[in-house]
C-alpha positions as CSV (number, residue, x, y, z in Angstrom):
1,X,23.8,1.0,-11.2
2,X,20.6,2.3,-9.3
3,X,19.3,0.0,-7.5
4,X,16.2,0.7,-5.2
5,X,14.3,-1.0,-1.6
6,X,10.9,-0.2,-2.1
7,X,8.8,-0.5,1.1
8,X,5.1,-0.2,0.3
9,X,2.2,1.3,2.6
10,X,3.9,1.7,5.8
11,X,1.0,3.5,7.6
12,X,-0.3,3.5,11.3
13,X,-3.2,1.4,10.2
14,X,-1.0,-1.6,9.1
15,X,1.7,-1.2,11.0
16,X,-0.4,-1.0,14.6
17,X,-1.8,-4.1,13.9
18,X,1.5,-5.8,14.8
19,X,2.5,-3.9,17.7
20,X,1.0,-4.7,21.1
21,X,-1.3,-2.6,22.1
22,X,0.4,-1.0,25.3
23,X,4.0,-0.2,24.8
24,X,4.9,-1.2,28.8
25,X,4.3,-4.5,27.9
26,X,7.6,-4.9,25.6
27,X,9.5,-4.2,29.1
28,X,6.9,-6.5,31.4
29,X,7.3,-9.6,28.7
30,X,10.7,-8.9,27.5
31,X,10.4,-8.5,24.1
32,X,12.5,-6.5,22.2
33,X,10.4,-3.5,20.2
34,X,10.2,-4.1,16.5
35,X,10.3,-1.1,15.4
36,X,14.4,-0.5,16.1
37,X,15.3,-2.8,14.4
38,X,12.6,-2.9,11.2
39,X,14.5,0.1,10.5
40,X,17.8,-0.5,11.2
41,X,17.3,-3.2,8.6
42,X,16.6,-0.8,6.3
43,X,19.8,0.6,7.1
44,X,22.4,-1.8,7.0
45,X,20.4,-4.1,4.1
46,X,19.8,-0.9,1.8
47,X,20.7,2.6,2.2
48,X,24.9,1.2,3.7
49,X,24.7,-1.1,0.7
50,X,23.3,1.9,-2.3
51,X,20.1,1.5,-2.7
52,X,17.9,4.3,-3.0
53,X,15.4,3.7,-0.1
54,X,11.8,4.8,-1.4
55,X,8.6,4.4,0.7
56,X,4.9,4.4,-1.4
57,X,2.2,5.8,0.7
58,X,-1.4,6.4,-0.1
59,X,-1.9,9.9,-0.6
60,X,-4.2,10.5,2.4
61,X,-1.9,9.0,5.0
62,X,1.1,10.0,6.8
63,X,4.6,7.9,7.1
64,X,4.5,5.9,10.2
65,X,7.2,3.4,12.3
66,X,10.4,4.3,10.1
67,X,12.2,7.5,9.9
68,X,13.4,8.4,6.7
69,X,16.0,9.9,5.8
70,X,16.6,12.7,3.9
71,X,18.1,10.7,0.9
72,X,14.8,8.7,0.9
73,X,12.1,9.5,-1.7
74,X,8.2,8.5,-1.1
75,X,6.2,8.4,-3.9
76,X,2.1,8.0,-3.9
77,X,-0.1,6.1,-5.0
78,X,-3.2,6.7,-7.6
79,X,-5.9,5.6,-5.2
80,X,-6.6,6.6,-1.5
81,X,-6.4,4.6,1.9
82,X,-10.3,4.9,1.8
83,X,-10.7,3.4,-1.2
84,X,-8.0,0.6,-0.8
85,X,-9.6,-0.1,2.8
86,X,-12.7,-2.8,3.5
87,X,-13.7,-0.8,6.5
88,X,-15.1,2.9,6.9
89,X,-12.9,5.2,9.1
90,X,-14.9,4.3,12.4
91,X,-14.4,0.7,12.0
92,X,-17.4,-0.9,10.6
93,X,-17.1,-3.1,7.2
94,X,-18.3,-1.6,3.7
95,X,-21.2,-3.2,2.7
96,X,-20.4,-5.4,-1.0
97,X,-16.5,-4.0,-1.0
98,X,-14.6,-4.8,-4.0
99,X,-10.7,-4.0,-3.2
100,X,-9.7,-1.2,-4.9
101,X,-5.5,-1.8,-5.6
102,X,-3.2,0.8,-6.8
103,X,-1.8,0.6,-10.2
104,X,1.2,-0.5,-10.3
105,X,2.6,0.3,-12.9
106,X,1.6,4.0,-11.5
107,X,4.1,3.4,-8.6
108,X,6.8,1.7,-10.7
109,X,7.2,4.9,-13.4
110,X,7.7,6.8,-10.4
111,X,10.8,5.3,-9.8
112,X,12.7,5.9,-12.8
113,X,15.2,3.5,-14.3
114,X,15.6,0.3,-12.3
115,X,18.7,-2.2,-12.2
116,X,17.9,-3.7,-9.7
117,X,14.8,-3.7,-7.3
118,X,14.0,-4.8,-3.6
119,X,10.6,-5.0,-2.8
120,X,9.3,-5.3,1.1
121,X,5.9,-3.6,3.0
122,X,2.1,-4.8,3.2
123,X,1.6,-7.3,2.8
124,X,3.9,-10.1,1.2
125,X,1.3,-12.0,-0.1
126,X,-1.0,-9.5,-2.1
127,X,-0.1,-6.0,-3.0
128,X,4.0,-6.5,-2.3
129,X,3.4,-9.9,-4.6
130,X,1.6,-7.6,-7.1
131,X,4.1,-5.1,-7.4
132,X,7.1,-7.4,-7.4
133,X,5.3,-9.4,-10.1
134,X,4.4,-6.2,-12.6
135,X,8.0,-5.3,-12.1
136,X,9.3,-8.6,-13.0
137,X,7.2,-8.4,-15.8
138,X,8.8,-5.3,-17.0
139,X,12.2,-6.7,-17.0
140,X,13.4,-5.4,-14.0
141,X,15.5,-7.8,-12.0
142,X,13.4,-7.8,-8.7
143,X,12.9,-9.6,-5.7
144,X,10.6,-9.8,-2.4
145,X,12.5,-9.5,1.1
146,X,10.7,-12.0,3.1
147,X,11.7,-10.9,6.2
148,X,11.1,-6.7,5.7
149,X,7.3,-7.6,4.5
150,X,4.5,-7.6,7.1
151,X,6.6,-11.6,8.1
152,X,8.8,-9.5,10.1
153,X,6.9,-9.0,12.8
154,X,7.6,-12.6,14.0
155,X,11.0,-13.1,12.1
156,X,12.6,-10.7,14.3
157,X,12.5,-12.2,17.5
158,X,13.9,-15.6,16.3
159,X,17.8,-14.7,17.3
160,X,19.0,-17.9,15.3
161,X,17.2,-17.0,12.5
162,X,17.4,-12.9,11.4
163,X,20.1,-11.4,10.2
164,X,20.0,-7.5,10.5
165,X,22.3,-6.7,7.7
166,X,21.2,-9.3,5.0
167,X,18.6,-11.2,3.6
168,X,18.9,-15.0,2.1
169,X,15.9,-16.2,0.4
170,X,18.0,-19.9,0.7
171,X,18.0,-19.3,4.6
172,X,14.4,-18.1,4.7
173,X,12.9,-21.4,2.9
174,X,15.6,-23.9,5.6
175,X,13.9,-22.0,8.6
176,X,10.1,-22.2,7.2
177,X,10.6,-25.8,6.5
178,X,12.5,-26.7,9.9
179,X,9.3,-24.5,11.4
180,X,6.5,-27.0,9.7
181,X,9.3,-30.2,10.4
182,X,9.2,-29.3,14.3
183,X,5.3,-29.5,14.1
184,X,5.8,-32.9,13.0
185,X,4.4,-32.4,9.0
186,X,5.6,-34.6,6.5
187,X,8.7,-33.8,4.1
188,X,6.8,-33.8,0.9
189,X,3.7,-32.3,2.4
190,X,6.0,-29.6,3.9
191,X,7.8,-28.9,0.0
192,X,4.5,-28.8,-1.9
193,X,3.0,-26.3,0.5
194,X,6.1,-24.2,0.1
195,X,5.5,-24.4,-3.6
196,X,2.0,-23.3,-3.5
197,X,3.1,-20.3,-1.8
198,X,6.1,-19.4,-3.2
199,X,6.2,-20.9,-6.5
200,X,5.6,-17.3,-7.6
201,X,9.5,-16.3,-9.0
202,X,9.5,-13.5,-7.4
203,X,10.1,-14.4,-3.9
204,X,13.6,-15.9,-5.2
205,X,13.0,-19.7,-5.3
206,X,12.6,-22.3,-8.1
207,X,15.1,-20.5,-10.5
208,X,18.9,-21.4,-10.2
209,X,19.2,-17.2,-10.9
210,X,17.2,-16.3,-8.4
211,X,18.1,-18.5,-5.4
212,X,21.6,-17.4,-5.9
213,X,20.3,-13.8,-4.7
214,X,21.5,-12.5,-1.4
215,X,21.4,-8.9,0.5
């Protein structure tokens, strides 16, 4: 069976958006560094579990935050970071910008067969959705890793909550909806919004196939 994590667009441009911006203060505050452990994940989740690890990457940008290892594949996309971005490389907006979003199904032949398929990266909501979805489409039994999307960044440091070696999509829905509880919103309000987000059945919920899926 060949089963495959695919972690989309893990580039210095996304990635240092969640980090703070001086490294000291992980020691002043305490925090552990996310980094460590985003690919230590990877580790125990995927590659100690046989998956192929493969990382998509625009073509005109390097690999940044993970080390891969040398069983891991990367694989490009059709369009460039510069077209893909809203902003210029010094910063300042594009003027009328119409996202430009790889194909998908460019990224997906790339990968050969598929049995089974793990999708995680930037960002959970749009192109890791998109690509999830396309695959889904195509037959492929797939799934979205909440917590290995651009989530983790404030997943990790809840102790009670993430698990290094596994993800639950059962476990992810109890702690979003204990989250909105504790902040005092209503049951039914708190179910629908969690429909509206991830109604979509490739995060793993509202099918009795799907919620039974655990890494």
């Amino acid at each position: 069976m060949h089963k495959i994590f695919l972690y989309l667009y893990p580039i210095e441009e996304y990635i240092k958006m969640f980090l703070f911006h001086n490294d000291k203060l992980y020691n002043d505050w305490n925090v552990k560094r996310p980094l460590p452990i985003l690919n230590e994940c990877i580790q125990k989740r995927y590659r100690d579990k046989g998956y192929q690890v493969v990382f998509a990457l625009y073509p005109d940008k390097n690999i940044f935050g993970i080390t891969p290892q040398t069983q891991d594949k990367i694989i490009y996309t059709d369009v460039t970071f510069d077209e893909a971005s809203a902003c210029y490389s010094d910063g300042t907006n594009k003027e009328n910008f119409v996202p430009k979003y790889p194909n998908e199904q460019f990224l997906l032949k790339q990968l050969g067969h598929i049995d089974e398929l793990v999708v995680g990266g930037y960002h959970f909501s749009d192109c890791v959705k998109r690509v999830g979805e396309t695959a889904l489409n195509m037959g492929i039994n797939t799934i979205i890793d909440l917590d290995l999307t651009d989530l983790f960044f404030s997943l990790y440091k809840n102790d009670e909550y993430f698990q290094i070696d596994q993800y639950d999509p059962k476990r992810y829905k109890e702690y979003w909806q204990q989250e909105l509880e504790q902040r005092g919103e209503e049951k039914e309000f708190i179910e629908q919004r969690f429909q509206k987000m991830y109604g979509n059945p490739i995060y793993g919920y509202y099918s009795e196939e799907k919620t039974k899926y655990k890494r």
